[in-house]
DOTOR-879210 format. One line per field, with one value per atom (N, C-alpha, C): residue in one letter; atom name; x, y, z. Coordinates in steps of 0.2 Angstrom, whole numbers, always signed. Layout:
// residues N
aa	[a:...]
at	[CA:...]
c1	[X:...]
c2	[Y:...]
c3	[Z:...]
// end
This chain:
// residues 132
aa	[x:x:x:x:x:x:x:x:x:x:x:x:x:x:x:x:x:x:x:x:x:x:x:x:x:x:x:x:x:x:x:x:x:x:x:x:x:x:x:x:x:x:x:x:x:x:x:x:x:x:x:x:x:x:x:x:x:x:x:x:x:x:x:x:x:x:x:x:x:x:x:x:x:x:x:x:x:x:x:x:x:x:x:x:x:x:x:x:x:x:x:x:x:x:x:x:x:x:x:x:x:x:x:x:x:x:x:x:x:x:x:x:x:x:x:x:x:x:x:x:x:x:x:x:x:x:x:x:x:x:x:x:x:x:x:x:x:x:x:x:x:x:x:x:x:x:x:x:x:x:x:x:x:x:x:x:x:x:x:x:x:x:x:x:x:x:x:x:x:x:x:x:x:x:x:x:x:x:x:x:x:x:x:x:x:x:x:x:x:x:x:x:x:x:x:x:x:x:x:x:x:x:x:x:x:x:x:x:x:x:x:x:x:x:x:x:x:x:x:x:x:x:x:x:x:x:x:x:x:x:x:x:x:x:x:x:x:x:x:x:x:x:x:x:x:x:x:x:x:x:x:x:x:x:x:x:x:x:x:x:x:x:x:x:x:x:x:x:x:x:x:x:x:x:x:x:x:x:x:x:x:x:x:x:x:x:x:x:x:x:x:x:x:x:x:x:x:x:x:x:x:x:x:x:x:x:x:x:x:x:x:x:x:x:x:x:x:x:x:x:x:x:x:x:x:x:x:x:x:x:x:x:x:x:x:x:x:x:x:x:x:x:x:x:x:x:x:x:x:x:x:x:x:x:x:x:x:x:x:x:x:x:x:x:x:x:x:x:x:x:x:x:x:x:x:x:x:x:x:x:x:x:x:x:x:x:x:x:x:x:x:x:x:x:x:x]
at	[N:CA:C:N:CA:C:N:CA:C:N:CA:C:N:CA:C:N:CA:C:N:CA:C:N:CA:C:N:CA:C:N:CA:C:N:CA:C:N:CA:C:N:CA:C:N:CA:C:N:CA:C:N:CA:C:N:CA:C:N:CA:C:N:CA:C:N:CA:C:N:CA:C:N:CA:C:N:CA:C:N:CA:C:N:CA:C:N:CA:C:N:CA:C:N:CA:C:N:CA:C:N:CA:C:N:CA:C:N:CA:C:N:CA:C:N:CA:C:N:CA:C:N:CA:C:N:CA:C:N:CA:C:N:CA:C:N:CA:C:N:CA:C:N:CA:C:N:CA:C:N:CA:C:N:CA:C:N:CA:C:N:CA:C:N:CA:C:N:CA:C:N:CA:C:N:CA:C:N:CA:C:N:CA:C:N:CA:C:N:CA:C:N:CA:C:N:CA:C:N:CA:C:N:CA:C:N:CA:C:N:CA:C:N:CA:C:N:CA:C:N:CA:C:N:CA:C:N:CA:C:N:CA:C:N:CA:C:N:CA:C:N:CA:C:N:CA:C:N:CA:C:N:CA:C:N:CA:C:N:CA:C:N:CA:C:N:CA:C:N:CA:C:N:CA:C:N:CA:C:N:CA:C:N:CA:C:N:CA:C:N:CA:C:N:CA:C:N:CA:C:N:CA:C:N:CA:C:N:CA:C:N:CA:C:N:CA:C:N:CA:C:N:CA:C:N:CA:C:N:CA:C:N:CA:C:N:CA:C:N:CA:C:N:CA:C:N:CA:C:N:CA:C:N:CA:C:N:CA:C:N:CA:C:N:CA:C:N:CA:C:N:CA:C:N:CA:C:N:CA:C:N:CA:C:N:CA:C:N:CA:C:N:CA:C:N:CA:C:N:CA:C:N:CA:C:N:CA:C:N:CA:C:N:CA:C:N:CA:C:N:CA:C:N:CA:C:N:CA:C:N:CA:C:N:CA:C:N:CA:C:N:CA:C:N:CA:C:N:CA:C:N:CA:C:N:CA:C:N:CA:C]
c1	[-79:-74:-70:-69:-63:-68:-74:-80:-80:-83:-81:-77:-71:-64:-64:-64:-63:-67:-75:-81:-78:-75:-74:-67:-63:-58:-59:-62:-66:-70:-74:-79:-74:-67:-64:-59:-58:-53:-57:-63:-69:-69:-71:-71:-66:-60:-54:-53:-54:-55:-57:-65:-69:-65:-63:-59:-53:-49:-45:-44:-50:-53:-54:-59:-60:-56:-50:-44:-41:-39:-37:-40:-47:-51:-53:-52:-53:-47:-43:-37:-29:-30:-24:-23:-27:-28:-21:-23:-19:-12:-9:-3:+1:-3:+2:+1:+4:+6:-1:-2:-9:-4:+2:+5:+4:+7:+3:-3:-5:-15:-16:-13:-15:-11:-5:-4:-7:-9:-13:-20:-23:-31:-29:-24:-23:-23:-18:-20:-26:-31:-36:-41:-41:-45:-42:-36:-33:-36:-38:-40:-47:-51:-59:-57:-54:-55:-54:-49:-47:-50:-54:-59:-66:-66:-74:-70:-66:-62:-62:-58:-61:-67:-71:-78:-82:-78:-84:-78:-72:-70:-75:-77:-79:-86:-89:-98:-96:-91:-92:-89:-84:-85:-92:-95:-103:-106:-102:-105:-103:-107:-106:-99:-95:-89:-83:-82:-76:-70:-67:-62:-56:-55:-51:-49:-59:-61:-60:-62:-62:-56:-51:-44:-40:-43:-38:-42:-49:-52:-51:-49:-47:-38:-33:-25:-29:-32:-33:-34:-39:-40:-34:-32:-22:-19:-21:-17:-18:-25:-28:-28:-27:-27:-21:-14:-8:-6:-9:-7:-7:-14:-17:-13:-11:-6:+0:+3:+10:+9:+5:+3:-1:-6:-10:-7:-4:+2:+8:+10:+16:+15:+10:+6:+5:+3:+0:+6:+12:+17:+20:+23:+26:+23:+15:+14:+12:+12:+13:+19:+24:+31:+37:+36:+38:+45:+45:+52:+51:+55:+55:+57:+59:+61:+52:+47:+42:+42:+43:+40:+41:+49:+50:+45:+42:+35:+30:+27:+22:+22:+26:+27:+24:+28:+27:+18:+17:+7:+5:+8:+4:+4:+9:+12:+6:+5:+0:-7:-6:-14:-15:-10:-10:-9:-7:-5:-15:-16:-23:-29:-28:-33:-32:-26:-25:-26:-27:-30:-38:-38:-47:-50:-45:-50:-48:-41:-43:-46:-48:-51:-59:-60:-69:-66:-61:-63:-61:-62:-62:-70:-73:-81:-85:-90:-93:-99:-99:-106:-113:-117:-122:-129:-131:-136:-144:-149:-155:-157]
c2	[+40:+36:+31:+33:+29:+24:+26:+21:+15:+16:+13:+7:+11:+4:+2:+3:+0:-6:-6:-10:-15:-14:-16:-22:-20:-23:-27:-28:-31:-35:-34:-39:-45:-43:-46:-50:-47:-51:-56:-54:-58:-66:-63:-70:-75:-71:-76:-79:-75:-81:-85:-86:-91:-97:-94:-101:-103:-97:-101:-106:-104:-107:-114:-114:-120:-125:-120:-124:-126:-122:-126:-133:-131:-137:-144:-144:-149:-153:-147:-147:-148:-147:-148:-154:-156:-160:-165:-168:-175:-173:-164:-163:-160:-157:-155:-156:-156:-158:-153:-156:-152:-145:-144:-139:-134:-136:-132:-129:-135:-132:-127:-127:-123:-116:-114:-109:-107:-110:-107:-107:-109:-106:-101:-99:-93:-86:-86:-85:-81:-86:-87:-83:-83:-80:-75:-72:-64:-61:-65:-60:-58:-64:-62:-56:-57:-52:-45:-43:-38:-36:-41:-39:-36:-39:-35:-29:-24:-21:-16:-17:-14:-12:-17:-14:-10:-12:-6:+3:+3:+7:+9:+7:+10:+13:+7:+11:+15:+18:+23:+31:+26:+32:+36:+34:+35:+38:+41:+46:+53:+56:+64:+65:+63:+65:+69:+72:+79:+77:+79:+78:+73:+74:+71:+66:+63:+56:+53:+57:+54:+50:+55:+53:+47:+47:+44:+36:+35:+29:+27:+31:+26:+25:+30:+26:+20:+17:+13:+7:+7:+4:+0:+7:+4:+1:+2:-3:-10:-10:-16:-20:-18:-20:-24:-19:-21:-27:-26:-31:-38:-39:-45:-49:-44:-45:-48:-44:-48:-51:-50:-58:-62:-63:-69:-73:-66:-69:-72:-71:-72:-80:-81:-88:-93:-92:-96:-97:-92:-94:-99:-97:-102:-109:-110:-117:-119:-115:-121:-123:-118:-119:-123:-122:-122:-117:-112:-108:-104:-104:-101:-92:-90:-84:-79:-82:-79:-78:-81:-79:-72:-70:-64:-56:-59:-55:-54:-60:-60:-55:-53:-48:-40:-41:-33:-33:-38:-38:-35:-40:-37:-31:-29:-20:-16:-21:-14:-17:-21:-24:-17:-17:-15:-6:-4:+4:+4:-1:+1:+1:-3:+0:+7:+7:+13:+20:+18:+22:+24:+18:+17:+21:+20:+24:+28:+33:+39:+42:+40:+41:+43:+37:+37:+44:+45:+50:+56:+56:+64:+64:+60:+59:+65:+69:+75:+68:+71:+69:+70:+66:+66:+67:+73:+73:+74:+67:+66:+67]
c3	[-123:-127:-122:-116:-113:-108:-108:-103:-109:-116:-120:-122:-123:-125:-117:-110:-104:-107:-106:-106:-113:-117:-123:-121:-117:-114:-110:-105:-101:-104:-106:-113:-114:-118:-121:-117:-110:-106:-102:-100:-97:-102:-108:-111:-112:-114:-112:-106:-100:-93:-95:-97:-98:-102:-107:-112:-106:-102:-100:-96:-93:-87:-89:-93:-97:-98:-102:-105:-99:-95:-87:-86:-84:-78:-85:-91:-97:-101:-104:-108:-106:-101:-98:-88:-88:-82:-84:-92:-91:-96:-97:-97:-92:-88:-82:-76:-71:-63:-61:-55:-49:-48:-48:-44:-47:-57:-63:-65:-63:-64:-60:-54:-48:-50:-54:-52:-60:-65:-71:-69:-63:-61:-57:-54:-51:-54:-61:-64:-68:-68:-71:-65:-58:-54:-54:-54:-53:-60:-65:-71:-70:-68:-67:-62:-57:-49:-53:-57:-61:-65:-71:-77:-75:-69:-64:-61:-59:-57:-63:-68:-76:-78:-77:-78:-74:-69:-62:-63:-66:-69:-75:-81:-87:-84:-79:-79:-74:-69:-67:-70:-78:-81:-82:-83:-87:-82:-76:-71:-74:-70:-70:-65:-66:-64:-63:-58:-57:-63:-67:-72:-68:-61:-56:-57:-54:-53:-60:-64:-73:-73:-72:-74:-70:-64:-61:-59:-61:-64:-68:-73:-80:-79:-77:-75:-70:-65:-62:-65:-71:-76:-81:-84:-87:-82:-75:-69:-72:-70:-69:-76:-82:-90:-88:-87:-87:-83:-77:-73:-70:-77:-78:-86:-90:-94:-90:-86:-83:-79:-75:-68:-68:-73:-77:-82:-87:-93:-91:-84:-83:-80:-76:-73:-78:-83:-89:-93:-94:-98:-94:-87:-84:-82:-82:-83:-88:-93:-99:-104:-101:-106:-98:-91:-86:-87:-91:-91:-83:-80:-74:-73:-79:-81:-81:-81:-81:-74:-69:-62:-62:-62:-60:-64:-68:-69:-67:-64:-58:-54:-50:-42:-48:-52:-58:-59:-59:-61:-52:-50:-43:-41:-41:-41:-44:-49:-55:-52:-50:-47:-40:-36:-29:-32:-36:-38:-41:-43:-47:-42:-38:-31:-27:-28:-25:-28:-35:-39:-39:-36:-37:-32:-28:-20:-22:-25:-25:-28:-33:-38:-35:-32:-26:-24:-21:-13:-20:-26:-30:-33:-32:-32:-29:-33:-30:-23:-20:-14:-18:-19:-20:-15:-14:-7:-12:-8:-10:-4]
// end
């Protein structure tokens, strides 16, 4: 169930890069400043780096895995959901409204980007060895 709604997440946050990305590089050229564009395609590349992160979480749910590894792949996962919400969301609010009160949201995504890798490997090293 929890390989499931990841994959489902992911699915879902994948495709909105795509629009946003879109909407950056078409829709917004001739309303905001090059500095804006830049930091809502930043953005837009922390979500993809993140939503591929997500997904290589849900398919190694679908391992035979120690309950450990289980658990501590998918909190890696709520890292990586979250932190694309507040330092994706907080990049894209800030260049499209220019309220500066979003910034200080940024550093909190990155925190949960940086806890979720750190998740991630520990999550590998609770992985049984496989010998062929």
């Amino acid at each position: 169930m929890q390989s499931k709604l990841l994959l489902t997440i992911a699915g879902g946050l994948g495709a909105v890069g795509v629009a946003l990305g879109a909407f950056a590089a078409h829709g917004l050229k001739a309303i905001l400043s090059p500095y804006l564009i830049g930091v809502f395609q930043t953005g837009v590349q922390y979500q993809f780096i993140h939503v591929l992160a997500v997904l290589a979480c849900g398919v190694l749910l679908q391992l035979n895995l120690s309950d450990k590894a289980q658990k501590y792949f998918f909190r890696a996962a709520i890292c990586f959901i979250i932190g694309i919400l507040c330092f994706s969301g907080s990049l894209y609010a800030l260049a499209l409204t220019g309220i500066k009160w979003f910034g200080p949201i940024t550093p909190f995504g990155g925190l949960l980007f940086m806890l979720g890798w750190g998740l991630f490997g520990y999550a590998a090293l609770q992985m049984k060895e496989v010998n062929k």
